[in-house]
KOLTILO-290452 format. One line per field, with one value per atom (N, C-alpha, C, CB): atom name; x, y, z. Coordinates in Angstrom, 1 decimal, padded with zeros to 4 digits. Glycine has a CB too. Layout:
! residues N
name c(CA ...)
xx c(X ...)
yy c(Y ...)
zz c(Z ...)
//
This chain:
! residues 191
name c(N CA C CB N CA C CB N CA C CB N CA C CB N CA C CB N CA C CB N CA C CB N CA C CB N CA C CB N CA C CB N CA C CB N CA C CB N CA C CB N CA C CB N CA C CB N CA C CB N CA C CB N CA C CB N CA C CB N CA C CB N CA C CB N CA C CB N CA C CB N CA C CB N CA C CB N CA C CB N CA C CB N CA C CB N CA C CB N CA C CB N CA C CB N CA C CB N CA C CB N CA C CB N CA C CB N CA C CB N CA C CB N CA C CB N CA C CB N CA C CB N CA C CB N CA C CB N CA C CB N CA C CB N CA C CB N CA C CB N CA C CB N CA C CB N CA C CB N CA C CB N CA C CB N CA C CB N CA C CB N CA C CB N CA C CB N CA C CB N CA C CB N CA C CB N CA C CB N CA C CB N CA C CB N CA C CB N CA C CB N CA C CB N CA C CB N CA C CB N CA C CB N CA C CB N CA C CB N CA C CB N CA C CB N CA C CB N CA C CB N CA C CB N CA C CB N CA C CB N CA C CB N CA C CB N CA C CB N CA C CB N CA C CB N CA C CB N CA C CB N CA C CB N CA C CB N CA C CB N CA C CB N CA C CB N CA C CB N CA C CB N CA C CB N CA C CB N CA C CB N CA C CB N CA C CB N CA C CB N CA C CB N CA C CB N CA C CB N CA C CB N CA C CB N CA C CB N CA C CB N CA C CB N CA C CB N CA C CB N CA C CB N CA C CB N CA C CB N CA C CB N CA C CB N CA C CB N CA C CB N CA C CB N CA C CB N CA C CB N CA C CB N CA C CB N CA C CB N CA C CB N CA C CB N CA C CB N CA C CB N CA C CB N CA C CB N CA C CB N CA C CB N CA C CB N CA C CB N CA C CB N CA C CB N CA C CB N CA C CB N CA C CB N CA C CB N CA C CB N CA C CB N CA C CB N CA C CB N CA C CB N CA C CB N CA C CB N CA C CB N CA C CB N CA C CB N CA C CB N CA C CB N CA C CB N CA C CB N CA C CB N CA C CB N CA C CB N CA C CB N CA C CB N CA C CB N CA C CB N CA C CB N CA C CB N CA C CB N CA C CB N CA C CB N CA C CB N CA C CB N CA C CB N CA C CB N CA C CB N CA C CB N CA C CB N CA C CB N CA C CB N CA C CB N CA C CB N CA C CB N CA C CB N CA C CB N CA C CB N CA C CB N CA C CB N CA C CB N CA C CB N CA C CB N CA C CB N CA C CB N CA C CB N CA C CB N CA C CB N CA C CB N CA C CB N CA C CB N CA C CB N CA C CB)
xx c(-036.3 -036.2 -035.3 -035.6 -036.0 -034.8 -033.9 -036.0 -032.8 -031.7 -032.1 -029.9 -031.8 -031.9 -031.1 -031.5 -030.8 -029.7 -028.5 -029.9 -028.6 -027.7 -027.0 -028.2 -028.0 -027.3 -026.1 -028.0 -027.0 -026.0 -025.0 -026.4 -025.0 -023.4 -022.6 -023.3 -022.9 -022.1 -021.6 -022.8 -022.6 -022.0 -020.7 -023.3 -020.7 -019.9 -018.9 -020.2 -018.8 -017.5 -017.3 -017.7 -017.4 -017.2 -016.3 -018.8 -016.5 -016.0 -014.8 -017.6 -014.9 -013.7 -012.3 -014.1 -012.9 -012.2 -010.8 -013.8 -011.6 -011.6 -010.3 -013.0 -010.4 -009.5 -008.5 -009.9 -008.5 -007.8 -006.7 -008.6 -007.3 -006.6 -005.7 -007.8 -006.6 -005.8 -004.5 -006.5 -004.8 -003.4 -002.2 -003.7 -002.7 -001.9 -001.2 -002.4 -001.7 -001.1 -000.3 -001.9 -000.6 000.5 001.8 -000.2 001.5 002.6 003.7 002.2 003.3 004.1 004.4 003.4 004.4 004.8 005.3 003.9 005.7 006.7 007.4 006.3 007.3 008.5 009.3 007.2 008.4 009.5 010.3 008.6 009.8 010.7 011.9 010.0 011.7 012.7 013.7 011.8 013.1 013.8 015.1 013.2 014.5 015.3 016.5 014.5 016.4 017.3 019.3 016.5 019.4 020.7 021.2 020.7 020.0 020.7 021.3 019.5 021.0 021.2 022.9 020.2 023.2 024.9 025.6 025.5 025.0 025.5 026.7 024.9 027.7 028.9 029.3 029.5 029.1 030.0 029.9 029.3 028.4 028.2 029.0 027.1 029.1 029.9 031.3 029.8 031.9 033.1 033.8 033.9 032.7 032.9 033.1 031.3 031.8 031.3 032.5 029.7 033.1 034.6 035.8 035.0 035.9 037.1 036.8 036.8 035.6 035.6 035.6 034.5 035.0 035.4 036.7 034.9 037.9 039.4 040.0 040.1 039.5 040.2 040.0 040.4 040.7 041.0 040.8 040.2 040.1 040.3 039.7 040.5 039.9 038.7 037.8 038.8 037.9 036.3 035.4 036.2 036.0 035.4 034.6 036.3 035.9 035.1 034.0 036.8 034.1 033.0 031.9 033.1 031.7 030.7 030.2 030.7 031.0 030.8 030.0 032.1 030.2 030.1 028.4 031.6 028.4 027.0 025.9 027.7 026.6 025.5 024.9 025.5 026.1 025.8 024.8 026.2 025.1 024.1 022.8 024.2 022.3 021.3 020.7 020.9 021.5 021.2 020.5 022.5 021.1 020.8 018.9 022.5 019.4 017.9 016.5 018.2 016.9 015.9 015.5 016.5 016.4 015.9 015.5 017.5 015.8 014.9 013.5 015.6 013.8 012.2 011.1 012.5 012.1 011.0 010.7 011.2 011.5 010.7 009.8 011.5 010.0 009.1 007.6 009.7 007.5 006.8 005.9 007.3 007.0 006.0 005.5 006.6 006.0 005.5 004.0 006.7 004.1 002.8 001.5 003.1 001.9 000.8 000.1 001.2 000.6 000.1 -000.2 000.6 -000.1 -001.0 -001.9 -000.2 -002.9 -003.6 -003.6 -004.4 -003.8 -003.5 -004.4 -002.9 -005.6 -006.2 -007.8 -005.7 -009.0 -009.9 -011.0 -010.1 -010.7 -011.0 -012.1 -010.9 -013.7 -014.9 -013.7 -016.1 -013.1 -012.7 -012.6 -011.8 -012.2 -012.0 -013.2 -011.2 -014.5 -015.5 -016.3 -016.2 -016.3 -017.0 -018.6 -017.1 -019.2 -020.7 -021.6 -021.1 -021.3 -021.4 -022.7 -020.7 -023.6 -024.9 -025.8 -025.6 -026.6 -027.5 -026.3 -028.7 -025.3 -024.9 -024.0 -023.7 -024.6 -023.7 -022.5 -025.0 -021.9 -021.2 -021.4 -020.3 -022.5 -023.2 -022.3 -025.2 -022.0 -021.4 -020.3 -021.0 -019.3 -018.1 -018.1 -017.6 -019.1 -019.4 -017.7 -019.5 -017.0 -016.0 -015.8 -015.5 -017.1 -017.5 -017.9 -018.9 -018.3 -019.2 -018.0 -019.5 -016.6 -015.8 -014.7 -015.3 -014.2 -012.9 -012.1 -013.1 -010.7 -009.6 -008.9 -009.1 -008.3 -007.3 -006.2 -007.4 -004.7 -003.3 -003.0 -001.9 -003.9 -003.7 -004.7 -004.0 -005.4 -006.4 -005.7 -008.0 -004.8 -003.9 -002.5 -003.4 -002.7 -001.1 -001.5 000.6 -002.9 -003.2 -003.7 -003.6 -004.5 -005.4 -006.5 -005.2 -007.2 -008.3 -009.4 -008.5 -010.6 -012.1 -012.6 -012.8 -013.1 -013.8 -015.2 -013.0 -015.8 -017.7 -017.5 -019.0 -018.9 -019.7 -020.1 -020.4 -020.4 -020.9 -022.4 -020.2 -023.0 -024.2 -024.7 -024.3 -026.0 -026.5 -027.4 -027.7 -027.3 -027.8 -029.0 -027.8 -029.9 -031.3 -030.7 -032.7 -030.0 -029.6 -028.8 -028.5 -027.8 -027.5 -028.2 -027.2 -029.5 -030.6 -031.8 -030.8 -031.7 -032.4 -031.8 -032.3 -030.2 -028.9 -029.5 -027.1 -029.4 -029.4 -030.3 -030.0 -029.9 -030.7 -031.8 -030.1 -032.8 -034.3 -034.3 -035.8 -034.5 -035.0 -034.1 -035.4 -034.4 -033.7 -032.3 -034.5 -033.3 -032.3 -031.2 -033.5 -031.5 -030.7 -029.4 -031.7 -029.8 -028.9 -028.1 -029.6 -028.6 -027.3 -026.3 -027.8 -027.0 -026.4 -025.6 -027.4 -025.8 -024.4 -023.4 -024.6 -023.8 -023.3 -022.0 -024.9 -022.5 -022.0 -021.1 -022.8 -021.2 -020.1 -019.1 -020.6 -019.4 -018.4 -017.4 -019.2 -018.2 -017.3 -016.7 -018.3 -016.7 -016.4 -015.2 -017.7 -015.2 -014.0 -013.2 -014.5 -013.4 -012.6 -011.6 -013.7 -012.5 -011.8 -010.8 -012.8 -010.8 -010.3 -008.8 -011.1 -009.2 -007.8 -007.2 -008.4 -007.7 -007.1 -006.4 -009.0 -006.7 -006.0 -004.7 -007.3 -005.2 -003.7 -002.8 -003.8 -002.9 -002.2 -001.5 -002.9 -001.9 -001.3 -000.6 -001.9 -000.9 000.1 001.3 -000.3 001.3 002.3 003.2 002.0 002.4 003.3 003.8 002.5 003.5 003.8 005.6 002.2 005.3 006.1 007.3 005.2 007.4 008.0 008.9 007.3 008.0 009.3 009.5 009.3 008.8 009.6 011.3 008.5 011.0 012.4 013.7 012.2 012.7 013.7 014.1 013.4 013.5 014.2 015.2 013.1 015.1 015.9 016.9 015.5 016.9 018.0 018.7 017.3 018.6 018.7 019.8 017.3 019.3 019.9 021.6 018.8 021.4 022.0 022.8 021.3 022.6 023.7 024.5 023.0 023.6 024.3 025.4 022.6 025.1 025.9 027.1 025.0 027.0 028.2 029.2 027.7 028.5 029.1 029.8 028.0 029.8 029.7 031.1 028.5 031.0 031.9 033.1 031.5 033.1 034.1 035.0 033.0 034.0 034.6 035.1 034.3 034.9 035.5 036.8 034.4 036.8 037.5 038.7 036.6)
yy c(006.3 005.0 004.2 005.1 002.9 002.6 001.1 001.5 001.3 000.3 -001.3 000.8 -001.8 -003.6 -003.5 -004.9 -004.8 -005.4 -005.7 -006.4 -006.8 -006.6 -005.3 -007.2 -004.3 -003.1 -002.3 -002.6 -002.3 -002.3 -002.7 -003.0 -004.3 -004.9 -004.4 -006.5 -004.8 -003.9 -002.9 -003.4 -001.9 -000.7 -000.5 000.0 -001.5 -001.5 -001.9 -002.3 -003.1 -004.0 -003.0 -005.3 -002.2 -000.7 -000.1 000.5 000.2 001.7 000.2 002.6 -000.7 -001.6 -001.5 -002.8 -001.9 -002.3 -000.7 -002.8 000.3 001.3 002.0 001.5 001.8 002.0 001.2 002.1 -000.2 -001.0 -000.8 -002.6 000.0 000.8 002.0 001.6 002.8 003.6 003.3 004.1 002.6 001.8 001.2 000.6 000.7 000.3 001.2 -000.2 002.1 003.2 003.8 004.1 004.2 004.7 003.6 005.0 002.4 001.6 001.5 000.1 001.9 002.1 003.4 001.9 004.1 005.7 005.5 006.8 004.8 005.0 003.9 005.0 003.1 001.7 002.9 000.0 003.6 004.1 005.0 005.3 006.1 006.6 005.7 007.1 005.0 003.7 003.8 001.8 003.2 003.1 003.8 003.0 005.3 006.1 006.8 007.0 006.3 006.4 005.9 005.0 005.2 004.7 005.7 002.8 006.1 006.9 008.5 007.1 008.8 009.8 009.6 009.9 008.6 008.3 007.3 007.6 007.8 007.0 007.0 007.2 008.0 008.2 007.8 009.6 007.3 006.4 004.9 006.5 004.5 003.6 003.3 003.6 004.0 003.5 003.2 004.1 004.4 004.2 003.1 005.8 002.1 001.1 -000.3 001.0 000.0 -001.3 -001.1 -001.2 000.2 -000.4 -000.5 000.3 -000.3 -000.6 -002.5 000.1 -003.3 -004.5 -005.1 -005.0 -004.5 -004.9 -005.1 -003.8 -004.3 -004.3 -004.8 -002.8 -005.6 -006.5 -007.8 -005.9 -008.6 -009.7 -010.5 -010.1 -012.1 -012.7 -012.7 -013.6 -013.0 -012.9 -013.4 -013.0 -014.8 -015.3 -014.3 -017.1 -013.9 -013.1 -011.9 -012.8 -011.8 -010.1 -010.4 -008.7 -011.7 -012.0 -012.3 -012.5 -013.0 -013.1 -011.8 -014.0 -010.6 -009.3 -008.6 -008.7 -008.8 -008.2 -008.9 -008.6 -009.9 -010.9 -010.5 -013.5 -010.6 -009.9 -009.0 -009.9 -007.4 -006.4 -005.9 -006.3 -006.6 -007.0 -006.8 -009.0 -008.5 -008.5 -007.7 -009.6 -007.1 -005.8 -004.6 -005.1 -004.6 -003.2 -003.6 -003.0 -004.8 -005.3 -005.3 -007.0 -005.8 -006.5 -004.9 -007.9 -004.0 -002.0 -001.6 -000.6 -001.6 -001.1 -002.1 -000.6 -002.8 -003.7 -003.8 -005.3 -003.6 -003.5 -001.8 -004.3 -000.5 000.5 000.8 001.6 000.2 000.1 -000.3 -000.9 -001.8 -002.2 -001.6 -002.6 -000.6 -000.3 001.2 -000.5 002.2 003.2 002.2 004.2 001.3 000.9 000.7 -000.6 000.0 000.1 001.2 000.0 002.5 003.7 004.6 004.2 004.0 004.4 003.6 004.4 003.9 003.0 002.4 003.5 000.7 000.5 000.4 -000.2 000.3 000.8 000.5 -000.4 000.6 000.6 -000.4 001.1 -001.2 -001.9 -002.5 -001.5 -002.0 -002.4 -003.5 -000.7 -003.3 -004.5 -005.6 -004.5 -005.6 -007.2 -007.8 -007.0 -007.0 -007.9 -008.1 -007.5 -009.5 -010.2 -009.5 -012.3 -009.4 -009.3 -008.4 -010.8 -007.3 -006.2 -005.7 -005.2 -006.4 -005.8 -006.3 -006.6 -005.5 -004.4 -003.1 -004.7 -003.0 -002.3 -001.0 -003.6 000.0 001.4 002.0 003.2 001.6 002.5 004.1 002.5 003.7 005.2 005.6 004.9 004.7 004.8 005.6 003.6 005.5 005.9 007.0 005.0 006.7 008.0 008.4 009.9 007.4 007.7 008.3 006.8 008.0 008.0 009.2 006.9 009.8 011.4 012.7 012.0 012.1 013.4 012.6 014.8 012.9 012.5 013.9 011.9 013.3 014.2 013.5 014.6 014.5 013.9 014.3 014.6 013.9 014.4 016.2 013.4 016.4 018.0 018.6 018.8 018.4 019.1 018.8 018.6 017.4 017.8 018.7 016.1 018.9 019.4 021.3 018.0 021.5 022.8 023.4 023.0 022.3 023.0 023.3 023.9 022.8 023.4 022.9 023.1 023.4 023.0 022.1 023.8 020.8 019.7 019.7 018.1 019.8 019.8 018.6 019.8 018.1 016.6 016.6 015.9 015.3 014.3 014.2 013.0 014.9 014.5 015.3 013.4 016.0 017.3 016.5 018.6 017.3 016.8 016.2 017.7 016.3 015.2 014.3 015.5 014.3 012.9 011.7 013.3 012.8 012.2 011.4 012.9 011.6 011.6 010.9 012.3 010.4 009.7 008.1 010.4 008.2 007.3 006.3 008.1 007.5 006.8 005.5 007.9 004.7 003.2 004.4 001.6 003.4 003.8 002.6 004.1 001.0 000.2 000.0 -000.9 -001.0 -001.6 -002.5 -002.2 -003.1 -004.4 -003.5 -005.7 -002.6 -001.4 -000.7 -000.1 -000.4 -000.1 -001.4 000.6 -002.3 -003.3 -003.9 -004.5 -004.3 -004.0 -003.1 -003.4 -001.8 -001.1 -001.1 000.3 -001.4 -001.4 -002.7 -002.1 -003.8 -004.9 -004.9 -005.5 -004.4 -003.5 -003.1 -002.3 -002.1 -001.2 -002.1 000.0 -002.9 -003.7 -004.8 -004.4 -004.9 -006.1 -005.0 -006.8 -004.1 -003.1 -003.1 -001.1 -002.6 -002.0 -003.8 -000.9 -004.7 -005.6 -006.1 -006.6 -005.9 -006.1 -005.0 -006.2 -003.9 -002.8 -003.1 -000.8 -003.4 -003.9 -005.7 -004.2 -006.4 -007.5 -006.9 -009.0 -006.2 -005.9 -005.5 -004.5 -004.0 -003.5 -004.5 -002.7 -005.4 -006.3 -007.1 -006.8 -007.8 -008.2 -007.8 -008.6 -006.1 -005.8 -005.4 -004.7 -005.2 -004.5 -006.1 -003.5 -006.7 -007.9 -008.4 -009.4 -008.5 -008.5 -007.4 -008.4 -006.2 -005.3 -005.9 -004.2 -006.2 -006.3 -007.3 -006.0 -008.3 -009.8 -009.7 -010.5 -008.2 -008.3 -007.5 -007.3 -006.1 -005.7 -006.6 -004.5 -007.6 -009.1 -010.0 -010.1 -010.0 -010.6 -009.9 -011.2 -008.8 -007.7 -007.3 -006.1 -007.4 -007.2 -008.5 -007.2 -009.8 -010.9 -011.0 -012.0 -010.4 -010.4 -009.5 -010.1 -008.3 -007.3 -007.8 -006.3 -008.8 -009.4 -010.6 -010.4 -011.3 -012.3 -011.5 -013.8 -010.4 -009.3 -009.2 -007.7 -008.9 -008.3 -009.6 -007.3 -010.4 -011.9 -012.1 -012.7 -012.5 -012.5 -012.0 -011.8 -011.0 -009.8 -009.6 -008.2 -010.0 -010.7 -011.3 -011.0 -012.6 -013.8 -013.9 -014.5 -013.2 -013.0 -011.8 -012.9)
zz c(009.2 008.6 009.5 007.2 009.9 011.2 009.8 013.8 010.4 009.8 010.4 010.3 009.0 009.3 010.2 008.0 010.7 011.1 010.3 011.5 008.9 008.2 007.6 007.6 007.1 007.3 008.1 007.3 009.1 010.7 010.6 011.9 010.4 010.3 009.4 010.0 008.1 006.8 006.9 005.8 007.6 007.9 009.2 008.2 010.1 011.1 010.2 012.2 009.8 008.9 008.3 008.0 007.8 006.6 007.4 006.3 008.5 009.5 009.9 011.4 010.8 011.0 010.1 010.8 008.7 007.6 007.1 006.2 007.1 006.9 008.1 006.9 009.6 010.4 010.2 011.5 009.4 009.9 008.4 010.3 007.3 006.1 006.8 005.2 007.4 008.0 008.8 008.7 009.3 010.3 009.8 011.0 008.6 007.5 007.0 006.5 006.4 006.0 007.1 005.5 008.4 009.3 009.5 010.7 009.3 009.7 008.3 010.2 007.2 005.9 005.9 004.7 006.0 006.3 007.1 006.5 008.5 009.5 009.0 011.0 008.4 007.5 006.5 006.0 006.0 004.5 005.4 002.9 006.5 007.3 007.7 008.6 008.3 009.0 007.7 009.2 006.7 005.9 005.3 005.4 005.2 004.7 005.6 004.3 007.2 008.4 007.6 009.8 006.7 006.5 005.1 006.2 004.9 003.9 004.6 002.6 005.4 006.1 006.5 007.3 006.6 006.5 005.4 008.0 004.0 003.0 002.5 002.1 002.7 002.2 003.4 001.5 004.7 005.7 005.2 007.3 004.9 004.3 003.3 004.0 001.9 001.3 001.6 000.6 002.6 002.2 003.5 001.9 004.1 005.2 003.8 006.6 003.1 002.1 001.1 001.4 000.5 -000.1 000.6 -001.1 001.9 002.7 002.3 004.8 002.7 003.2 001.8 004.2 000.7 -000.9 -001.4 -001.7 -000.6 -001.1 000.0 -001.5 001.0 001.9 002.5 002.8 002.4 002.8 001.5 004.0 001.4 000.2 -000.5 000.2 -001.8 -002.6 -002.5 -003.6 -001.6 -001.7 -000.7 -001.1 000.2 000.9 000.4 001.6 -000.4 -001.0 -002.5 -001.7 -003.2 -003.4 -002.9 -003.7 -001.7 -001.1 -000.6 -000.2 000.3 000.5 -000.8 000.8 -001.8 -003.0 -003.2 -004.3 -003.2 -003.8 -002.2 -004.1 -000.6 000.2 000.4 000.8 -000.3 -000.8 -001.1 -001.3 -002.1 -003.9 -003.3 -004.8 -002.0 -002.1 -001.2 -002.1 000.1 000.9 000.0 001.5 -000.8 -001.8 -002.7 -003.3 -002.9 -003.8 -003.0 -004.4 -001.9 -001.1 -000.5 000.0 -000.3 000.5 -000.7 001.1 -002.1 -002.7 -003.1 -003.6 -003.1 -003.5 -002.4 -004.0 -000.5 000.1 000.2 001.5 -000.2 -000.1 -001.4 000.2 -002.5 -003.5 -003.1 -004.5 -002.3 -001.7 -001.1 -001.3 000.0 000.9 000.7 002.3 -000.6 -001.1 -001.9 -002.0 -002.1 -003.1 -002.2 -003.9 -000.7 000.3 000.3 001.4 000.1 000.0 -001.0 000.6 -002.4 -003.8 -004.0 -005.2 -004.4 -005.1 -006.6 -005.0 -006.8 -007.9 -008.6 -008.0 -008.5 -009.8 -009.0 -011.7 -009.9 -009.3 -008.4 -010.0 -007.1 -006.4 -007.0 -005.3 -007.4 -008.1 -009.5 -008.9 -010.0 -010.6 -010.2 -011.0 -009.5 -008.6 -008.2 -007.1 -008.2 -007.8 -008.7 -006.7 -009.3 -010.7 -010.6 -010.6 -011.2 -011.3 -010.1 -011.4 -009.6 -008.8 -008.6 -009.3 -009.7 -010.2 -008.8 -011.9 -008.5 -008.4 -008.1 -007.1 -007.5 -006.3 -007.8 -004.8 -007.2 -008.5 -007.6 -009.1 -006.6 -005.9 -005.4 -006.6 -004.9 -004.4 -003.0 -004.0 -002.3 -001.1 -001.1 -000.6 -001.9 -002.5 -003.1 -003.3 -004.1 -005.0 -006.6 -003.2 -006.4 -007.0 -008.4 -006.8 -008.9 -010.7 -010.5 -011.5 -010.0 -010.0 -010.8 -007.9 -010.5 -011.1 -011.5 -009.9 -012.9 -013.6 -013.5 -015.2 -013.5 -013.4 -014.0 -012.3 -015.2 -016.5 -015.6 -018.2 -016.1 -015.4 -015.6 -016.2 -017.0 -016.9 -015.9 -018.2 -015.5 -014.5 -013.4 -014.5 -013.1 -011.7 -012.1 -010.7 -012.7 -012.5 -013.2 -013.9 -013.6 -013.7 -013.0 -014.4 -011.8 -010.8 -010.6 -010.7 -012.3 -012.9 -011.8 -014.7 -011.9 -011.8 -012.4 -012.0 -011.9 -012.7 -012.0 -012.6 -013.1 -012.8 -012.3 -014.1 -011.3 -011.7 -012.3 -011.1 -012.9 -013.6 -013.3 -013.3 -012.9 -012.4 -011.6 -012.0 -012.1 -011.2 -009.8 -012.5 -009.1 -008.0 -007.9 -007.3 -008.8 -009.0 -009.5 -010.1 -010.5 -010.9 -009.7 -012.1 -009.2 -008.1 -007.2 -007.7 -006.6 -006.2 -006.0 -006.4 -007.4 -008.3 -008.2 -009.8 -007.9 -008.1 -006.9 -007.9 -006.0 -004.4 -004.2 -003.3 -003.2 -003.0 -002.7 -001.6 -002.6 -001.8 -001.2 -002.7 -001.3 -000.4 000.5 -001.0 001.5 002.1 001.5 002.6 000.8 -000.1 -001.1 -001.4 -001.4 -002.2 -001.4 -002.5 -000.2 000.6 001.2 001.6 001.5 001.7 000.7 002.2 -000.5 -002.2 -002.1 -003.3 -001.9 -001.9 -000.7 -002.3 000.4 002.0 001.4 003.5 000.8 000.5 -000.4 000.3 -001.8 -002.6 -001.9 -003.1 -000.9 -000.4 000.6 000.4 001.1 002.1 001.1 003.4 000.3 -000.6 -001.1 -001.8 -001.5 -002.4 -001.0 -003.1 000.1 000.9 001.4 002.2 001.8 002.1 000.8 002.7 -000.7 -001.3 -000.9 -002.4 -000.7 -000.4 001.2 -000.3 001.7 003.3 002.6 005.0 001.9 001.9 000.5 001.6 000.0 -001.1 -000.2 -002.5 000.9 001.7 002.4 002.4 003.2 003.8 003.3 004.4 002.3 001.6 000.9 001.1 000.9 000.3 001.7 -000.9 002.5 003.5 003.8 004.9 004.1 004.9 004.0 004.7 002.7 001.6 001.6 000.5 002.0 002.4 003.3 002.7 004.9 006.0 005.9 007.4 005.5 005.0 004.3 003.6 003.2 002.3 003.3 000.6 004.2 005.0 006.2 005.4 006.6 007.3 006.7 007.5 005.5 005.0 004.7 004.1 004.8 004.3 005.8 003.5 006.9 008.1 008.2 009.0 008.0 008.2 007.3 007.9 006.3 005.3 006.2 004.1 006.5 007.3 008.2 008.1 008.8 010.4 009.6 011.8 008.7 008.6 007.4 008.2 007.2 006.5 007.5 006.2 009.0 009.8 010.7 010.4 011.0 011.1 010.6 010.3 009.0 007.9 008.5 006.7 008.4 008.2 009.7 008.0 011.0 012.0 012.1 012.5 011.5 011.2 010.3 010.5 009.8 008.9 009.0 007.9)
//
């Protein structure tokens, strides 16, 4: 059976979309690493951040106290962030209004449920669907196969634009949290 053209493309934009997930994910997994680098000297940390809390004036050490604050908010909300790039939040086919013809054959994700006791017992989950049925599922036409080619690229581009946005949202907060450090450090000079 030789492939349309449109197929062809779909299918390329599929495989693109797909590396460019992957990449995402490696650059959040080396962000949460990054991240976790200052905790490895936290009791220096602290006991620098209450040296500069019990010295000089109080406006100082209010403002120390309020850039703290937002150091601390902005590292945990960007590693929140950037662990979320790498769960999934719920099932991408939501997001695309009116899906019909296309069943998610590509993916196949409906074929097997797993309750939280089956992960955490180990157990064996049948499919959903014996292999004729399965079979039966599959596109046959052309226009069937791009239907679902199209689905798939429509789900995946929906998970490459959440990813980015959360990552983007992540080092945005550890930028601001960086700046926040430098003008602590600034302060405290100054002062």
């Amino acid at each position: 059976m030789e492939t349309s053209p449109d197929a062809s493309f779909l299918y390329a934009a599929i495989e693109d979309l797909q590396g460019t997930v992957r990449a995402l994910d490696i650059k959040a997994e080396v962000l949460l690493v990054a991240m976790t680098v200052p905790l490895y000297d936290a009791s220096g940390i602290a006991a620098t951040l209450s040296k500069l809390l019990r010295e000089g004036l109080v406006g100082f050490r209010i403002l120390t106290a309020i850039i703290v604050l937002w150091i601390a908010l902005a590292w945990i909300a960007a590693f929140i962030a950037t662990f979320r790039v790498l769960v999934a939040s719920h099932n991408p086919s939501d997001a695309i209004p009116d899906h019909a013809p296309a069943k998610g054959s590509f993916f196949a994700g409906h074929l097997f449920k797993f309750t939280r006791k089956d992960l955490i017992r180990d157990r064996l989950v049948t499919c959903s669907h014996t292999l004729r049925q399965h079979l039966d599922e599959l596109p046959t036409g052309d226009e069937q196969v791009k239907a679902e080619l199209a689905f798939e690229h429509l789900k995946l581009a929906f998970i490459c634009s959440r990813k980015i946005a959360m990552f983007n949202f992540a080092v945005r907060l550890m930028t601001a949290g960086v700046y926040a450090s430098v003008l602590l450090l600034i302060l405290h000079i100054v002062s």
